[in-house]
Backbone bond lengths (Angstrom), bond angles and torsions (degrees), N, CA, C in turn:
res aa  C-N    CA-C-N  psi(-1)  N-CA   C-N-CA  omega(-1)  CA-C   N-CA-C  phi
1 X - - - 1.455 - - 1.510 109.11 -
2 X 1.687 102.93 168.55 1.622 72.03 -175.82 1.784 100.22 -130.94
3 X 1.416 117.68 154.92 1.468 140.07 -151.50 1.601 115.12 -59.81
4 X 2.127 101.51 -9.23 1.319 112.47 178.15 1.492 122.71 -82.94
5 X 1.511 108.27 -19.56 1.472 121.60 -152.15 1.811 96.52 -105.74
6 X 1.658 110.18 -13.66 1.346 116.63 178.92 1.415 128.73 -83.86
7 X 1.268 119.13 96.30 1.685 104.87 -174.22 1.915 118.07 -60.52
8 X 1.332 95.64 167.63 1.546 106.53 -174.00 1.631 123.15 -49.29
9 X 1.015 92.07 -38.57 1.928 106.67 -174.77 1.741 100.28 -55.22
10 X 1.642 106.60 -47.46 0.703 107.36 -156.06 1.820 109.55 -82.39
11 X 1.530 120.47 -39.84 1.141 130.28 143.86 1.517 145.73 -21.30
12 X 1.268 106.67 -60.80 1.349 128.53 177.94 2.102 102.15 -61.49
13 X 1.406 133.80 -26.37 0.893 111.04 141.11 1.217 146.93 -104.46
14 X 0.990 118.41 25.87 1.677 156.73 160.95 1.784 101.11 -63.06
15 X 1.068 87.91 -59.56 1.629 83.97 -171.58 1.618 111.83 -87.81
16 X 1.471 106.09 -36.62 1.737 99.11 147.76 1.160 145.46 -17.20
17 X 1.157 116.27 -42.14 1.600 148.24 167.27 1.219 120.16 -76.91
18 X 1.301 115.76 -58.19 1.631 132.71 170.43 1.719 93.72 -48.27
19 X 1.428 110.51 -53.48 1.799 88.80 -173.34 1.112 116.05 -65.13
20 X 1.507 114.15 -47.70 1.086 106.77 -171.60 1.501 134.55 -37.89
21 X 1.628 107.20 -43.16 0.916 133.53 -179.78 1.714 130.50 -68.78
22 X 1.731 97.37 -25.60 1.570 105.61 174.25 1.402 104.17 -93.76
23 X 1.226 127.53 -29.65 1.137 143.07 175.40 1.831 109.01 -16.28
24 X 1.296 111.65 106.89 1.370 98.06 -179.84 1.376 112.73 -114.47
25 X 1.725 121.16 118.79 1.786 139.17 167.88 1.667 95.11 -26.53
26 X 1.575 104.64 129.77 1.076 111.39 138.73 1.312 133.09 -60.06
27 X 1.076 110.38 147.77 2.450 105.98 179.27 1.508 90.64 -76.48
28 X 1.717 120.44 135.79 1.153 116.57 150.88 1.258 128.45 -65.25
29 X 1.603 107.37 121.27 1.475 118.11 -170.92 1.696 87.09 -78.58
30 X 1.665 107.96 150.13 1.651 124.50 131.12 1.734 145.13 -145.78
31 X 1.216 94.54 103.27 1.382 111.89 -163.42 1.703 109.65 -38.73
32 X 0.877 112.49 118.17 1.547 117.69 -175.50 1.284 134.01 -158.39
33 X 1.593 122.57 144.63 1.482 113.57 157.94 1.477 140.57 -134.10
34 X 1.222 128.35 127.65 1.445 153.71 -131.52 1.776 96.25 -58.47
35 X 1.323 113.53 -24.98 1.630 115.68 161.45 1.278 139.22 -113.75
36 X 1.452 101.92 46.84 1.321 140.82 179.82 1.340 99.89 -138.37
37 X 1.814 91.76 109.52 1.213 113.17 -174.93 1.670 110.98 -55.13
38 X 1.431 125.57 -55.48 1.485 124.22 -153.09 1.889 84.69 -81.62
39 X 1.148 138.01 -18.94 1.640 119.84 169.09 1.314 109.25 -91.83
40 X 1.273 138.76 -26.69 1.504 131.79 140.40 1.174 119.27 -24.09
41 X 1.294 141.85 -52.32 1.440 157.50 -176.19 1.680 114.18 -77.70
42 X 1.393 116.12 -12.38 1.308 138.04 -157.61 1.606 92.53 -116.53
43 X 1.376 134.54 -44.78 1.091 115.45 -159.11 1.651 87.51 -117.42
44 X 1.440 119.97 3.05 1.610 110.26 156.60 1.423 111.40 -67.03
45 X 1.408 122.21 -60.49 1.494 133.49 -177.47 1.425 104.76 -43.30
46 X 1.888 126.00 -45.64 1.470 107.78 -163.53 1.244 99.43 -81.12
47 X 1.699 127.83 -21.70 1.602 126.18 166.25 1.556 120.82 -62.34
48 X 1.095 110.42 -35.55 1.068 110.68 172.76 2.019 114.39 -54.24
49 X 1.316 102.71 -77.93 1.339 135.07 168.54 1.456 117.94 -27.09
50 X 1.542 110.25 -24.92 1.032 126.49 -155.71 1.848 124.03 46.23
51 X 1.247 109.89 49.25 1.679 114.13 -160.60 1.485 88.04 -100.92
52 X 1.145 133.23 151.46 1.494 137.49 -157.16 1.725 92.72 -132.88
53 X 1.410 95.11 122.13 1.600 102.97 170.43 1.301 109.46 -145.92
54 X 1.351 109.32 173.10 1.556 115.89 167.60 1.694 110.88 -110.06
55 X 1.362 90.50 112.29 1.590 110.35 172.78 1.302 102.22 -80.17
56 X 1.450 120.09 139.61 1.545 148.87 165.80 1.268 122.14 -105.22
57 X 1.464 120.31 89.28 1.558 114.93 -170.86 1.993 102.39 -53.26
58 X 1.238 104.45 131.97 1.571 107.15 175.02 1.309 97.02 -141.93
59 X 1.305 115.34 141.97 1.755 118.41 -155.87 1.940 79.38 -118.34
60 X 1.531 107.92 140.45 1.619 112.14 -172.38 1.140 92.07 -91.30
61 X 1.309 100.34 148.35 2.293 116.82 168.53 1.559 101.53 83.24
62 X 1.299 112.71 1.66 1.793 112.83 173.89 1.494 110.83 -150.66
63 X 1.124 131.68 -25.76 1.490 118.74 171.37 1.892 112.60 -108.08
64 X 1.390 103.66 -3.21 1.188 117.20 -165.03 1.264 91.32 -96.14
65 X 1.609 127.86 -20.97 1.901 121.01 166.49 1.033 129.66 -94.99
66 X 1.460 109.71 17.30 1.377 103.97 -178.66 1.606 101.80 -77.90
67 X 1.990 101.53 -175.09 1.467 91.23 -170.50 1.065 94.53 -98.31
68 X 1.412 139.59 6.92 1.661 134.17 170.33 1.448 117.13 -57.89
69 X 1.648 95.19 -44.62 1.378 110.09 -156.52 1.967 99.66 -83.91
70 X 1.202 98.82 -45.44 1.139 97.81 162.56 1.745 143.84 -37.39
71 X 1.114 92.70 -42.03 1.530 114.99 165.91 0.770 115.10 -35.28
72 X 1.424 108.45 -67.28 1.858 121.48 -147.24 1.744 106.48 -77.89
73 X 1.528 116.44 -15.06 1.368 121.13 159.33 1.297 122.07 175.20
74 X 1.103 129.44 162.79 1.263 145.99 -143.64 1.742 97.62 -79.85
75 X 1.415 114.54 -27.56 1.706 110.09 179.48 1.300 92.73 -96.76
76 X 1.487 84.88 142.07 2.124 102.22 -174.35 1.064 98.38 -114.74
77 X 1.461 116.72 33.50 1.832 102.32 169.61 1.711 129.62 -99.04
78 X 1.052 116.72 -173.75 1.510 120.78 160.96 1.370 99.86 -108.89
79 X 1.277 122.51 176.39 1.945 108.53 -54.74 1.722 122.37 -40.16
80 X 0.897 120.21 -171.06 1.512 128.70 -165.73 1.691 102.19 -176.08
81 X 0.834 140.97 126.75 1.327 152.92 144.51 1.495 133.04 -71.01
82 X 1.454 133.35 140.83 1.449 120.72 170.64 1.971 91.74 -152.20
83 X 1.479 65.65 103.43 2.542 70.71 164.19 1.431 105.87 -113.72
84 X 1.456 86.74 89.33 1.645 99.14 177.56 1.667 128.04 51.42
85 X 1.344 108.23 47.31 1.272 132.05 -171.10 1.558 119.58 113.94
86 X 1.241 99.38 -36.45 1.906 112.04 -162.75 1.645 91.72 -59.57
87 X 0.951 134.56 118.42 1.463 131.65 171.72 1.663 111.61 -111.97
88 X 1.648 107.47 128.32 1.254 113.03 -171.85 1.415 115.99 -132.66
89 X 1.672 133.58 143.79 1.308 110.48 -171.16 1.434 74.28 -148.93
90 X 1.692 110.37 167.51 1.215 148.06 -169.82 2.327 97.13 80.61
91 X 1.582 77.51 135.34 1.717 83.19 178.73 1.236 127.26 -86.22
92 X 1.312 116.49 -10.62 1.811 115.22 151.18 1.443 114.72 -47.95
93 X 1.351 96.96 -60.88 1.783 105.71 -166.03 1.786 108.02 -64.60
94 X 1.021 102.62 -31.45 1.443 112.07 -173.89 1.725 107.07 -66.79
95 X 1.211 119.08 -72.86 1.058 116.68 132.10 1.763 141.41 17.05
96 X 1.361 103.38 -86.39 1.731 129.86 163.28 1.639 100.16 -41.51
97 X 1.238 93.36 -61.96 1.646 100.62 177.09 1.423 138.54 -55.77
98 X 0.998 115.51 -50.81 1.614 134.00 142.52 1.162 120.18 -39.30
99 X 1.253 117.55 -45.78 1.278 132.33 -178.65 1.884 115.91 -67.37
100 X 1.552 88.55 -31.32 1.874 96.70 -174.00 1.826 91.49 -80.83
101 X 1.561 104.75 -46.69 1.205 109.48 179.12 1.309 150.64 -7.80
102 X 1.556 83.56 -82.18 1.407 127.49 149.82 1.356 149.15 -47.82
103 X 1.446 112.36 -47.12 1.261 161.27 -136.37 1.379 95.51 16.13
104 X 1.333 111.47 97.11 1.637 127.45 168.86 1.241 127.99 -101.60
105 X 1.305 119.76 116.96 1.310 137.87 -170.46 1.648 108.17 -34.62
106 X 1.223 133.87 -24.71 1.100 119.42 -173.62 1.606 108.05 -109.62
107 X 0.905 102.20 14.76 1.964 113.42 148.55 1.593 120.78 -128.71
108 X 1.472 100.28 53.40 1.365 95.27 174.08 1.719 118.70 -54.25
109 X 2.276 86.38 161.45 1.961 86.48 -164.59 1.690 105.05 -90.37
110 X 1.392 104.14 14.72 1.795 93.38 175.92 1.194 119.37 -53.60
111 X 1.101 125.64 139.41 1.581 120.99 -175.90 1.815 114.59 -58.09
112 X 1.612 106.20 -49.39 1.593 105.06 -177.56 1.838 121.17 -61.92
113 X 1.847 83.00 -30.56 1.437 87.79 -178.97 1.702 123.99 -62.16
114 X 1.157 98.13 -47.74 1.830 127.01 171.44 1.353 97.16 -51.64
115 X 1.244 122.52 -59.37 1.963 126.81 177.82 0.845 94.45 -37.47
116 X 1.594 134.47 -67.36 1.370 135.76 -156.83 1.591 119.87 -82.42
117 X 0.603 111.86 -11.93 2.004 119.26 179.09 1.554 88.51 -87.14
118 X 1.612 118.93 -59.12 1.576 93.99 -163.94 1.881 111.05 -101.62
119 X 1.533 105.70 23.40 1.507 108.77 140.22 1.376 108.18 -67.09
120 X 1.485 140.71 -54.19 0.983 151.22 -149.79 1.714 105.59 -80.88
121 X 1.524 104.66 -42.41 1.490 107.41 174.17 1.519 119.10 -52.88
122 X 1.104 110.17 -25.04 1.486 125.14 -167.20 1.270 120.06 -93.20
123 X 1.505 114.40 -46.52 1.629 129.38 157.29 1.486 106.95 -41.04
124 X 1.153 115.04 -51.76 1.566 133.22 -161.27 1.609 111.92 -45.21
125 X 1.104 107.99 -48.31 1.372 119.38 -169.43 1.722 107.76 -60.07
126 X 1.793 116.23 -73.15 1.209 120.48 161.32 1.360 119.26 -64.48
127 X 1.180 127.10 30.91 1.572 109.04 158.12 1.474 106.93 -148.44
128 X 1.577 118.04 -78.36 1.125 111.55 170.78 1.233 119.01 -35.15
129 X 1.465 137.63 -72.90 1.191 123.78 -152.59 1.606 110.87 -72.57
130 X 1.469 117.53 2.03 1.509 112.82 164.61 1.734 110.01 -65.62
131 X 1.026 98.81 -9.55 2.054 89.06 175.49 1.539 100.41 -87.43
132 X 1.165 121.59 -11.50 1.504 110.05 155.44 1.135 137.36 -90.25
133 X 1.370 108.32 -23.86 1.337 127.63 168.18 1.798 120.98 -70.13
134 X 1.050 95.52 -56.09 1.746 98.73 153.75 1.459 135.51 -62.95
135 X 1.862 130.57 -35.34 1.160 145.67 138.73 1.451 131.12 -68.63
136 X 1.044 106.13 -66.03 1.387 121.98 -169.70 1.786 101.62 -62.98
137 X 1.326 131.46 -55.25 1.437 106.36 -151.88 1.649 107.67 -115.43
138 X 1.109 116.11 9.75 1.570 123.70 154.24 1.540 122.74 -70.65
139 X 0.977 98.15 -24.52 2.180 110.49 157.94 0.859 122.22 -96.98
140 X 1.553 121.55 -38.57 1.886 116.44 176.17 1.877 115.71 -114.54
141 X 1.438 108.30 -14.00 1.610 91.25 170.99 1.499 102.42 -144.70
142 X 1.439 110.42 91.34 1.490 154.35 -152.17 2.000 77.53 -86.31
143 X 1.462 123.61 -39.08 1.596 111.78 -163.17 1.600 93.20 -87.11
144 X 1.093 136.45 9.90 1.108 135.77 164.97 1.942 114.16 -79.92
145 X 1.455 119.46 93.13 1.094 110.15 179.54 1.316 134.35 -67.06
146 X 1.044 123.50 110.99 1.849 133.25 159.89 1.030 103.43 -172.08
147 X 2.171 89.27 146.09 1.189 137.36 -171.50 1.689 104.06 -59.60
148 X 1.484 109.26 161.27 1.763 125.17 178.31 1.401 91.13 -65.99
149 X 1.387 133.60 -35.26 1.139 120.64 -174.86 1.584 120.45 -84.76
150 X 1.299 135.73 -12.41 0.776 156.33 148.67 1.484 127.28 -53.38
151 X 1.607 110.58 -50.96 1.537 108.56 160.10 1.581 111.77 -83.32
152 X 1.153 119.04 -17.61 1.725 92.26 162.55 1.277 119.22 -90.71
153 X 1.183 126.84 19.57 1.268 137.06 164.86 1.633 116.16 -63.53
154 X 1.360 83.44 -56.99 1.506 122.15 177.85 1.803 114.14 -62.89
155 X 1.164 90.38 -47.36 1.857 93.12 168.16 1.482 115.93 -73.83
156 X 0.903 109.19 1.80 1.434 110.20 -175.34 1.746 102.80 -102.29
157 X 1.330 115.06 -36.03 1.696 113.00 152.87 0.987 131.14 -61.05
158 X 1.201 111.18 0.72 1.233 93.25 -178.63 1.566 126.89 -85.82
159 X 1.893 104.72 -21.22 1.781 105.77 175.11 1.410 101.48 -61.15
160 X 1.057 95.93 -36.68 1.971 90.82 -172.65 1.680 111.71 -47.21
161 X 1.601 95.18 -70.05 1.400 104.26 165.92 1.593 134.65 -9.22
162 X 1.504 89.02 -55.15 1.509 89.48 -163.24 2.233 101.14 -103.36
163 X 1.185 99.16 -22.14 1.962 104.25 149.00 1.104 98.94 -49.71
164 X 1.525 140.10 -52.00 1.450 119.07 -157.94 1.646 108.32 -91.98
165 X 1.586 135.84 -17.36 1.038 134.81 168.83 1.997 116.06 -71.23
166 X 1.452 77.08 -30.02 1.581 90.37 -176.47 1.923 112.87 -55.19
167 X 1.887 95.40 -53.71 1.183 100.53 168.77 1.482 144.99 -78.59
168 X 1.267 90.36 5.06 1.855 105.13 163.04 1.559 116.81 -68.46
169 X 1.653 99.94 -56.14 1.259 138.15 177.51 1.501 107.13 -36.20
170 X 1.113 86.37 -36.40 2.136 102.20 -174.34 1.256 96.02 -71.38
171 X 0.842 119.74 -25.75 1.731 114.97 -159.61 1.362 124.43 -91.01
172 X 1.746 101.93 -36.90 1.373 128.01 -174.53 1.691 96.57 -140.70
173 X 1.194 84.48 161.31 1.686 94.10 163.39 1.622 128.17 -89.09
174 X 1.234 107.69 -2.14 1.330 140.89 -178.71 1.203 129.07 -121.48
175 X 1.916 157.43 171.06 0.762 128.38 -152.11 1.625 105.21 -109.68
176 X 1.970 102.82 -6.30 0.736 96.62 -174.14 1.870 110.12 -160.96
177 X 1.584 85.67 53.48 1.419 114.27 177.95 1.389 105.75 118.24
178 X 1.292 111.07 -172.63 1.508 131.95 -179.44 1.517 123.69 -40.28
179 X 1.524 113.93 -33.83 1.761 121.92 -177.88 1.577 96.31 -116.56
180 X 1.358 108.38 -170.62 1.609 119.81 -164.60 1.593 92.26 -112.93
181 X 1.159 129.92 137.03 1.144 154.95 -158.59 2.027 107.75 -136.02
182 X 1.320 109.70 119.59 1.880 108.15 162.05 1.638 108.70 -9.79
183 X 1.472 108.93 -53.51 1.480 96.91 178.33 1.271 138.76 -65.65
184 X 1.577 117.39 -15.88 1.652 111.58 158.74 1.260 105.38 -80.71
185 X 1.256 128.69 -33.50 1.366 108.30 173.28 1.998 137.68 -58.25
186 X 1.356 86.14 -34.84 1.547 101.24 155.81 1.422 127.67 -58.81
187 X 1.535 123.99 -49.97 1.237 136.15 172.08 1.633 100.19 -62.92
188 X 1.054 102.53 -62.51 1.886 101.98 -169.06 1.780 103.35 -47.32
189 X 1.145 117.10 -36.71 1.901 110.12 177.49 1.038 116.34 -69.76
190 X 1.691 130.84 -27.28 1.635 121.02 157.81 1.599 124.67 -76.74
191 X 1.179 115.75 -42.43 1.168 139.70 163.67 1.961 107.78 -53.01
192 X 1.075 130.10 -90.35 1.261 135.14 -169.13 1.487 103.95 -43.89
193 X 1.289 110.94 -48.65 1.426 101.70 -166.31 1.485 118.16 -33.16
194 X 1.381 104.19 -53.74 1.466 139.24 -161.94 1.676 96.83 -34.37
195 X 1.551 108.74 -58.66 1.441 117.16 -173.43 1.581 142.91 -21.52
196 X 0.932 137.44 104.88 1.439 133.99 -174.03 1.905 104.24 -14.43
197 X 1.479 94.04 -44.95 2.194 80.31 176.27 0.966 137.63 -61.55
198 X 1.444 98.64 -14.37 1.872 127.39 173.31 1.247 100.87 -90.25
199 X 1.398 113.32 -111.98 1.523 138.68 -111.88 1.855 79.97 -116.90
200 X 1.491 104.03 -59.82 1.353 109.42 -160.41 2.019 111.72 86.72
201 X 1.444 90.03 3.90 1.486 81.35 176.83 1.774 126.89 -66.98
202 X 1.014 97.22 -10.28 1.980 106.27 173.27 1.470 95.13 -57.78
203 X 1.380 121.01 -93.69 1.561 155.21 165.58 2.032 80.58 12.79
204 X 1.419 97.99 -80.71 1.270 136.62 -155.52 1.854 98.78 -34.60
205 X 1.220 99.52 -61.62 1.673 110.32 -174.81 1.406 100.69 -98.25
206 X 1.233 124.72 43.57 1.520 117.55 175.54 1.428 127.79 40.26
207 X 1.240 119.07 63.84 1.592 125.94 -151.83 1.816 98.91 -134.07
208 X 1.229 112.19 72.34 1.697 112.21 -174.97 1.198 116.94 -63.22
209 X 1.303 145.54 116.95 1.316 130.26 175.00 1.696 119.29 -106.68
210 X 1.359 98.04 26.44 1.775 115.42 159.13 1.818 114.04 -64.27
211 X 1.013 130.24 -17.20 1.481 147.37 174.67 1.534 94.43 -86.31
212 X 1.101 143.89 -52.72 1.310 131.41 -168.03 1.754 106.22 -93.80
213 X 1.092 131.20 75.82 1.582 126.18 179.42 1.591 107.49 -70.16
214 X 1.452 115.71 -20.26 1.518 92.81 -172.45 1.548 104.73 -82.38
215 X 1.097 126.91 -2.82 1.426 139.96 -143.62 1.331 103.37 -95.45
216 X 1.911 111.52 -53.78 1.112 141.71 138.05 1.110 119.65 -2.70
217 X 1.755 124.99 -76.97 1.408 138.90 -177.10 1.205 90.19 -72.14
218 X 1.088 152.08 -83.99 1.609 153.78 179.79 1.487 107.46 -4.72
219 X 1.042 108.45 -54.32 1.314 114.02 -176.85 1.544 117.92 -70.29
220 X 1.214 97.98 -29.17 1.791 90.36 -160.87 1.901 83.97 -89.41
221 X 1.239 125.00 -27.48 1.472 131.64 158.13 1.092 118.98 -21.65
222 X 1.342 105.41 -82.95 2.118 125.16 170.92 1.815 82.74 -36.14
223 X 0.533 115.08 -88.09 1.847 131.30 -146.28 1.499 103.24 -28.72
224 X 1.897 121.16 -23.97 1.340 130.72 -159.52 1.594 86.85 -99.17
225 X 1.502 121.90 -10.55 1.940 106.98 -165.06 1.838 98.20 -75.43
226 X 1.425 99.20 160.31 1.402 88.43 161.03 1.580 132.08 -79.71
227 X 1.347 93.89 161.79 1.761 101.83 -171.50 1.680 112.80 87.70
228 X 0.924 103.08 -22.27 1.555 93.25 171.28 1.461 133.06 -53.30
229 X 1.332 119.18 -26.72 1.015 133.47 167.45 1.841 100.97 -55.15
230 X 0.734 74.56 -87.62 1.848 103.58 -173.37 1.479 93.93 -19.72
231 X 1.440 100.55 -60.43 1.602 124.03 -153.42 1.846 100.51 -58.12
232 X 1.130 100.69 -41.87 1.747 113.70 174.22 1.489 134.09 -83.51
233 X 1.266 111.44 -43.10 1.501 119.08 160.14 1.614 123.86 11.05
234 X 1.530 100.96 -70.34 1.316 121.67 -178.97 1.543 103.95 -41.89
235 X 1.676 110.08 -70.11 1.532 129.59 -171.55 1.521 108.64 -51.15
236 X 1.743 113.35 -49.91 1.700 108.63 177.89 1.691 99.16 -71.30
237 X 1.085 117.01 -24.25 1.521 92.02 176.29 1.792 111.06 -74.31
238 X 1.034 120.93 -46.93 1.386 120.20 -175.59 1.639 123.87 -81.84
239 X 1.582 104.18 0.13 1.613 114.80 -163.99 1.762 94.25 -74.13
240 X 1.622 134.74 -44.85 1.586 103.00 164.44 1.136 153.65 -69.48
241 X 1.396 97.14 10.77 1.966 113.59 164.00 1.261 91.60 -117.03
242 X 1.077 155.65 60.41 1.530 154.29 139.92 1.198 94.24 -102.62
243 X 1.767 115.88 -78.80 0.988 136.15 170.27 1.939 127.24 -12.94
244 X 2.084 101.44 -49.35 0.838 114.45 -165.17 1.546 114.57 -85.00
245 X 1.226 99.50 -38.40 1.657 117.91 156.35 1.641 127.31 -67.90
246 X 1.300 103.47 -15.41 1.648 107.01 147.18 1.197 143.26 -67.03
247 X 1.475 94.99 -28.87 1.146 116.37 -179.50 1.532 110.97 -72.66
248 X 0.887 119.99 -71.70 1.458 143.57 157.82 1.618 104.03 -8.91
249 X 1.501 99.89 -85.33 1.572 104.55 159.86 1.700 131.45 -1.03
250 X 1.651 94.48 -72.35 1.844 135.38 -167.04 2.265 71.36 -73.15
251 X 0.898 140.18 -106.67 1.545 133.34 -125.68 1.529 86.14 -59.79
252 X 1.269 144.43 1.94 1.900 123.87 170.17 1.146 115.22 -68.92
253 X 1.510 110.12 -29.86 1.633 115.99 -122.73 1.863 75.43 -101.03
C-alpha cells in the first residue's frame, strides 16, 4: 500500500514498531582493570556466564579522576558499568544485576541461596577485602590513604577472616551451598591473589594457610570454574613485580 493514502493515527504506530524493531542494543560497556580485585571478579562471572561485554581498560587513582569520568557518577571506582546509559558502580551490584539480567547460574533465584550470597556481599567489604587492604594496596595503590597503624590493624583480620571462610567451607563445599555462586568468585580475588602463583603476598607477611584445609580445596576448586584463566592472566603475568615491589616495601617498614 502506499504511505500517501495512510492517515497519521494510523502511521505513527507503524513506525513505532519499525523502531522498535531496527533499534540496535548498545554492548554493555565495563570500565575495568584486570588487577583490581572487585573487576577481576566482574569479568570472571561475565567469562564464566559467557555474557559478552565491552571492557574499558581504566587504570584507578588516574583515569577514575578525570572530569569525564567523574560526571557520569558520584563513585570513582573500578568497575563501573554503562548499558546504554544505565550507569552502575560497585561489583556486587553490578554483578546482582547481570545476574537478574541474564539469569546466570551463579546468582541463582532461590530465595536461601540469594540470602546467602548477599549475606556474604555484605561481610565482604569489612573483612575480606581487608586482606587487600592490608597486603594488596600498600605496594600497588600507595594513593590510597592509611596509616602503618591502620594496615596492621587490618593484618590482624585477617586470621579471623579466613576462620570465618574456613567455617562456611565446613558446611558446604561452596561458599554458599552446593554450586558456586558470584560470591566465591569475589572471595577467591582477595584471597587467591595472595598465593605464591600470584603475588606471594601470604608467604610474604607470614600468613600460613595449612590451618585452613577447606580453604585450600576451595581454592584449587575456583581455579577449575570457567574463565579463570582468562580472568587472571593479567595478575600471573604481573604477580613477579608485585611480589618484587613487596618486597621492597616489607624491608622499609
Amino acid at each position: 500500500f502506499s504511505l500517501a493514502i495512510v492517515d497519521s493515527a494510523t502511521l505513527h504506530p507503524l513506525l513505532a514498531v519499525y523502531n522498535c524493531k531496527t533499534r540496535v542494543a548498545m554492548p554493555v560497556k565495563v570500565y575495568t582493570m584486570p588487577i583490581s580485585q572487585p573487576a577481576r571478579a566482574l569479568s570472571w562471572a561475565c567469562a564464566y556466564e559467557g555474557t559478552e561485554v565491552e571492557e574499558i581498560q581504566t587504570m584507578p587513582g588516574k583515569d577514575t579522576k578525570t572530569s569525564e569520568y567523574r560526571s557520569r557518577s558520584p563513585i570513582t571506582t573500578v568497575p563501573r558499568l554503562d548499558d546504554d546509559g544505565f550507569v552502575l558502580s560497585e561489583s556486587h551490584a553490578i554483578m546482582a544485576y547481570l545476574g537478574d539480567k541474564f539469569s546466570w547460574k551463579l546468582y541463582p533465584t532461590d530465595p536461601h541461596v540469594r540470602a546467602r550470597i548477599h549475606q556474604y556481599m555484605n561481610w565482604h567489604h569489612q573483612n575480606t577485602r581487608r586482606i587487600t587492604l592490608a597486603l594488596f594496596a600498600p605496594v600497588m595503590r600507595p594513593d590510597i590513604a592509611a596509616s602503618p597503624e591502620m594496615t596492621k590493624l587490618w593484618l590482624k583480620d585477617v586470621h579471623a577472616c579466613l576462620q570465618t571462610v574456613e567455617r562456611w567451607l565446613s558446611d558446604s563445599k561452596w561458599l554458599c551451598g552446593a554450586a558456586p555462586t558470584v560470591a566465591d568468585l569475589s572471595c577467591y580475588c582477595e584471597i587467591g591473589q595472595c598465593l605464591d602463583k600470584f603475588t606471594g603476598l601470604f608467604t610474604l607477611n607470614g600468613i600460613d594457610l595449612a590451618p585452613f584445609p577447606k580453604i585450600t580445596e576451595w581454592l584449587a576448586e575456583c581455579e577449575k570454574l570457567p574463565g579463570f584463566e582468562q580472568s587472571h592472566a593479567a595478575l600471573k603475568q604481573m604477580g613477579p613485580k608485585i611480589k618484587s615491589r613487596a618486597e621492597k616495601v616489607k624491608s622499609k617498614l
